[in-house]
Structures are given as structure tokens and as C-alpha cells.
N, C-alpha and C positions, 0 to 999 in steps of 0.2 A: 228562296224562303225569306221572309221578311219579317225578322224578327223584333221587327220596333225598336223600344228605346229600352233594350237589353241590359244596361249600364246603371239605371236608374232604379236603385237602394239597394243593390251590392256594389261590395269592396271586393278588393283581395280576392282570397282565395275563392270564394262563392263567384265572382264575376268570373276569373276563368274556368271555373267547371262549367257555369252559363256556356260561356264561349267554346270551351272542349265539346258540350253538347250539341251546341247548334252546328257544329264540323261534323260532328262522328254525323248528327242525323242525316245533314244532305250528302252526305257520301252512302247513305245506307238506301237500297232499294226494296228489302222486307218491311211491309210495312209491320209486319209483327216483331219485328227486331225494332223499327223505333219507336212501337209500344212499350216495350222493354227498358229500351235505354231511356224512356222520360220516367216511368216508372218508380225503374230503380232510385232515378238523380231525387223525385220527391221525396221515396221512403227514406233516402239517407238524409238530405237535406231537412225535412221536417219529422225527423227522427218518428218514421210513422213505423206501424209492421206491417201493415198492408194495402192495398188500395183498390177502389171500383173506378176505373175510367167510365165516366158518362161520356167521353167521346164514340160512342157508336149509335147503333140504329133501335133502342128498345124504349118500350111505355112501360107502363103499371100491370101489363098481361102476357104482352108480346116482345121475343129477342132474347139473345143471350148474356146474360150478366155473369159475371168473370170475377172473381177475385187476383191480386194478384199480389206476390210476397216476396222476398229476393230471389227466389227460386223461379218467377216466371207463374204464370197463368194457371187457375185452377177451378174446378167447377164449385159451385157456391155450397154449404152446409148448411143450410139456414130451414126454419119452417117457411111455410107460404108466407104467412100474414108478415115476416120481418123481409120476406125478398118482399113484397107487392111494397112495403113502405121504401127501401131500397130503390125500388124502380121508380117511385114518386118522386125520389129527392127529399124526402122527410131528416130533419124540419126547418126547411130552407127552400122548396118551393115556392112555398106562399110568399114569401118575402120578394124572391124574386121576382114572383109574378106582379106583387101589388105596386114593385116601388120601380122596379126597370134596374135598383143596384147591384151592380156586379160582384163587390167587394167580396173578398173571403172572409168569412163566419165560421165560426165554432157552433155544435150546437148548444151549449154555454151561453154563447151569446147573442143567440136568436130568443134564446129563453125558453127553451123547449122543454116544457115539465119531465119527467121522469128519465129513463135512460133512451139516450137516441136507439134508432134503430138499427140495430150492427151483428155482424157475426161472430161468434166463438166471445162470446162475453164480452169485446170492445168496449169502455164503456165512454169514450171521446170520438168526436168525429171534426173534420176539416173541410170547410166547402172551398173547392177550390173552384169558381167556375171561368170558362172561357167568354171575355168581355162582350166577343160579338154576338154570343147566338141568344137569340130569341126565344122560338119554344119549339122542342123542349129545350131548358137550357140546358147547354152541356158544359162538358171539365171532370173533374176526378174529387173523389169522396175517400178522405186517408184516416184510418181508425188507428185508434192505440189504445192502451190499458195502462194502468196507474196516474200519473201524472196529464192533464190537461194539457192541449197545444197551449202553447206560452204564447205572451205579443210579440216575440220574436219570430217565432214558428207563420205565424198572419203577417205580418213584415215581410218576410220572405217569399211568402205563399205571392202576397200580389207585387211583388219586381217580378215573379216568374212569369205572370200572365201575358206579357207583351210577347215574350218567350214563346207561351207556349200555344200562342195564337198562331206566330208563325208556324210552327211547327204539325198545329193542327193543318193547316193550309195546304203545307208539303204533304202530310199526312192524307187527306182526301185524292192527292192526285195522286200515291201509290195504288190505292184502292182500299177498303176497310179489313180489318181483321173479322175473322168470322164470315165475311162470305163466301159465296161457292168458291170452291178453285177446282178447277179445272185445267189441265193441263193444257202446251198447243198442241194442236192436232188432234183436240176430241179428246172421249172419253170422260165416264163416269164423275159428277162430282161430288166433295165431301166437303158439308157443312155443318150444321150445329151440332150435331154428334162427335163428329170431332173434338172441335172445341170444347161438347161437356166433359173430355177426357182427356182433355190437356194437352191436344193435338196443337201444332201451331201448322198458318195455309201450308208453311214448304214441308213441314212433315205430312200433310195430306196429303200433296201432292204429291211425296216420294211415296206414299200408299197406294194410291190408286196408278201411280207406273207399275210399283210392282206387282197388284194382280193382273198389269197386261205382263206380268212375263220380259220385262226389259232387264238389258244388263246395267251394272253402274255407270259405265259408259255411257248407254244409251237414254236413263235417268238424267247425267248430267249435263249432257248433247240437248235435250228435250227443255231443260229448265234453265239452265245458260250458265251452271253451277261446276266446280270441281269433284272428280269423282272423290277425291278424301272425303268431301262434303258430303257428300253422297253417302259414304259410309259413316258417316258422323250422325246422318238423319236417322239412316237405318239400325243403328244401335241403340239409339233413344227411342224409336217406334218398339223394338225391341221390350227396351223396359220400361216402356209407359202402359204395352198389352201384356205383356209379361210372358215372353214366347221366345225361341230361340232361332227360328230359322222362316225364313220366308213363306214355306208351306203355312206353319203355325199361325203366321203371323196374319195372312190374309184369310183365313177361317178364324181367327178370331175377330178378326174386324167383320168379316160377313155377321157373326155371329153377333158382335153389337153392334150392328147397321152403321157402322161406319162406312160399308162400300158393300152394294147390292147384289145379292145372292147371283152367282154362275148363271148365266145364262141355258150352259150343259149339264150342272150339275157337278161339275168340279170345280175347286178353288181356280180361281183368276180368268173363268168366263173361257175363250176357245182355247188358248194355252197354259200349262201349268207352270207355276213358279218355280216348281221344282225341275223343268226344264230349260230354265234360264239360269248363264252363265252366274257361279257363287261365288261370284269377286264382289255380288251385293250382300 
């Protein structure tokens, strides 16, 4: 990963969290854990509460848009008309498009009459975008409530860009968050429904093992993961459907099309979960 010239307008303590970041990323192989970890580094860093990474694959109609707060990834509350300006980039688009600069903007200081377009009342936003990309352009959109990004908070926004270009880099060759996953060796995959429910790919992927009926062993043999891990997945799968036991769990994921109704008619297609070993 090639982080540029990482050093350049932090000091101190901000330069080595830069540098802690850019470690933890190339040692991480989820790409949804080093969504995470750039995430979180912006919301503390530019004292945001939450954020839309425009690092993925969606327009003004199509794709999934993500909020995301220290807690991790969440599906949007918003009406239409404030997600479709959301998906646009409003009101920093146009700028983009007319001038080719990259610079991060407030919409403050784009000039953009009324309240930006944001959810849960935000009433500030941060453009942060990524220097290389063209169109759409991409980067991450960080809102907050009370107080305006500062020029400090835009100072820092662009030292991170060289950052976070690299990073986007490393990023593409993991694979994207949000698309299929699919386990190896076949079987069923889970996409955007997942993610509208706060699913991340390795907790899909530990779903869709467990309507085949595998054990945590056999989960973590499949995904190249520790079986602790393993039960670490399945307890948040747990309380993100709100179900207790494996049976529950994939009948409730059939039941929100997270993972496609039995084949036979019973939960987990030829074998049931409830015949596999409950060490998951």
C-alpha cells in the first residue's frame, strides 16, 4: 500500500495514529474491518458522529448507502429525496465536476443555501474526497451537529488524503464491502440485504455456513478463521436478528431474504442446523 507523503501537515500524536493506521490496515484481510478502522480514525479525528464512505459502487438510484458511527455500519433513516441528494454528493458535486479540485469542503463552504442534505438532523457536513478518482468521485461524507468543521478539522481532512488513497488501493484488492460473498466451495450468496441490516461479508458468510448445517470447526476450516471467531460472528448474528439459536436464526434470515428459502422446505435447504454439531 502506498501511502504517499503521509507526514505532510501532521505532527505528533496525529502522525502516529496516521502511521498505527496504515499498519493495522495492511495486516488486516477483511475488507469490512478496514472500513472500520478508516472510519472510526476520521469520526475521532475530525470529531464527526458519523459518516457515508462514497468509497463503493452506488449512483443517485442504484447501491447500497451505509451510515456509519462508532459502533460500525448501519442501514440509512433518511426519506428518498435526502438519500437521492446523498447519492449525488450534494453540494459538492458540482464543484467537483466543474473545477477537477479535489480539496475538502464543508458545505459552508461551497456555499450551499439552506441545510446540507444529511440524516437525523446533522446540520454540517465534510467532503472528504479521494484525489484520484474521477467520476463518480469518491471518499467519505462526515456530518455532525452543533458546531461547524473548524479549519483545522479541513487541515487534517486533506494530510489524510494521500492516506487514504493508499489505502483505498489496498482496499480494491481485498474486494468491496457489500458485495456477494460467497463462501469457497459454493453455496448460496448474501448481499445487500445483509448489509441493510448491519450484516458485515464475514458475518454473511458465517450465515450462509450455517444454513449448510456446518460445525464451528467446519465454519472456520471453510473461511481460514479461528473457531473463537467463529463464535464471536455467531453471537452478533445472534443479536443483530434477535434469535437465540441457530434453528431461529436461519428462519429468520429466510424470512428477511437474507438467505433463500430451503430448497425442501425446511430451514438450511438438505440438512438442518439443528443437526449440526452446537459448539456454533
Amino acid at each position: 500500500m502506498d501511502t504517499g507523503d503521509l507526514g505532510s501537515g501532521l505532527a505528533g500524536a496525529s502522525y502516529r495514529r496516521m502511521a498505527d493506521l496504515a499498519v493495522a490496515v495492511l495486516h488486516e484481510r477483511n475488507p469490512e474491518e478496514v472500513r472500520s478502522l478508516v472510519v472510526a480514525e476520521l469520526l475521532r479525528s475530525c470529531e464527526a458522529e458519523f459518516a457515508v464512505p462514497k468509497a463503493e459502487h452506488w449512483d443517485d438510484r442504484s447501491g447500497t448507502v451505509r451510515f456509519w458511527t462508532s459502533r460500525g455500519p448501519e442501514a440509512p433513516r433518511v426519506d428518498e429525496e435526502t438519500l437521492v441528494r446523498i447519492r449525488t454528493g450534494h453540494p459538492f458535486s458540482a464543484l467537483y465536476a466543474s473545477t477537477g479540485d479535489r480539496s475538502p469542503y464543508t458545505a459552508a463552504r461551497v456555499g450551499a443555501p439552506g441545510r446540507p442534505a444529511a440524516p437525523r438532523g446533522a446540520e454540517h457536513v465534510l467532503s472528504i474526497p479521494l484525489p484520484a478518482s474521477t467520476h463518480p468521485v469518491r471518499g467519505y461524507l462526515l456530518y455532525r451537529s452543533g458546531r461547524d468543521f473548524t479549519e483545522h478539522h479541513i487541515a487534517h481532512a486533506r494530510a489524510l488524503q494521500p492516506l487514504l488513497s493508499g489505502i483505498d488501493r489496498h482496499f480494491e484488492l481485498l474486494g468491496p464491502v457489500g458485495a456477494a460473498t460467497a463462501p469457497a466451495g459454493g453455496g448460496p450468496a448474501v448481499t445487500e440485504p445483509a448489509v441493510a441490516h448491519g450484516l458485515t461479508p464475514r458475518e454473511a458468510a458465517v450465515l450462509v455456513l450455517l444454513s449448510e448445517a456446518l460445525t464451528a470447526r467446519a465454519i472456520g476450516h471453510r473461511l481460514g478463521i479461528s473457531v473463537r471467531t467463529v463464535h464471536k460472528h455467531v453471537e452478533r448474528l445472534y443479536r443483530k436478528l434477535g434469535t437465540g439459536d441457530r434453528v431461529a436464526t436461519v428462519l429468520r434470515a429466510q424470512a428477511l431474504g437474507l438467505l433463500p428459502p430451503p430448497a425442501d422446505g425446511g430451514p438450511g435447504g438438505r440438512r438442518s442446523p439443528a443437526r449440526a454439531s452446537s459448539t456454533a
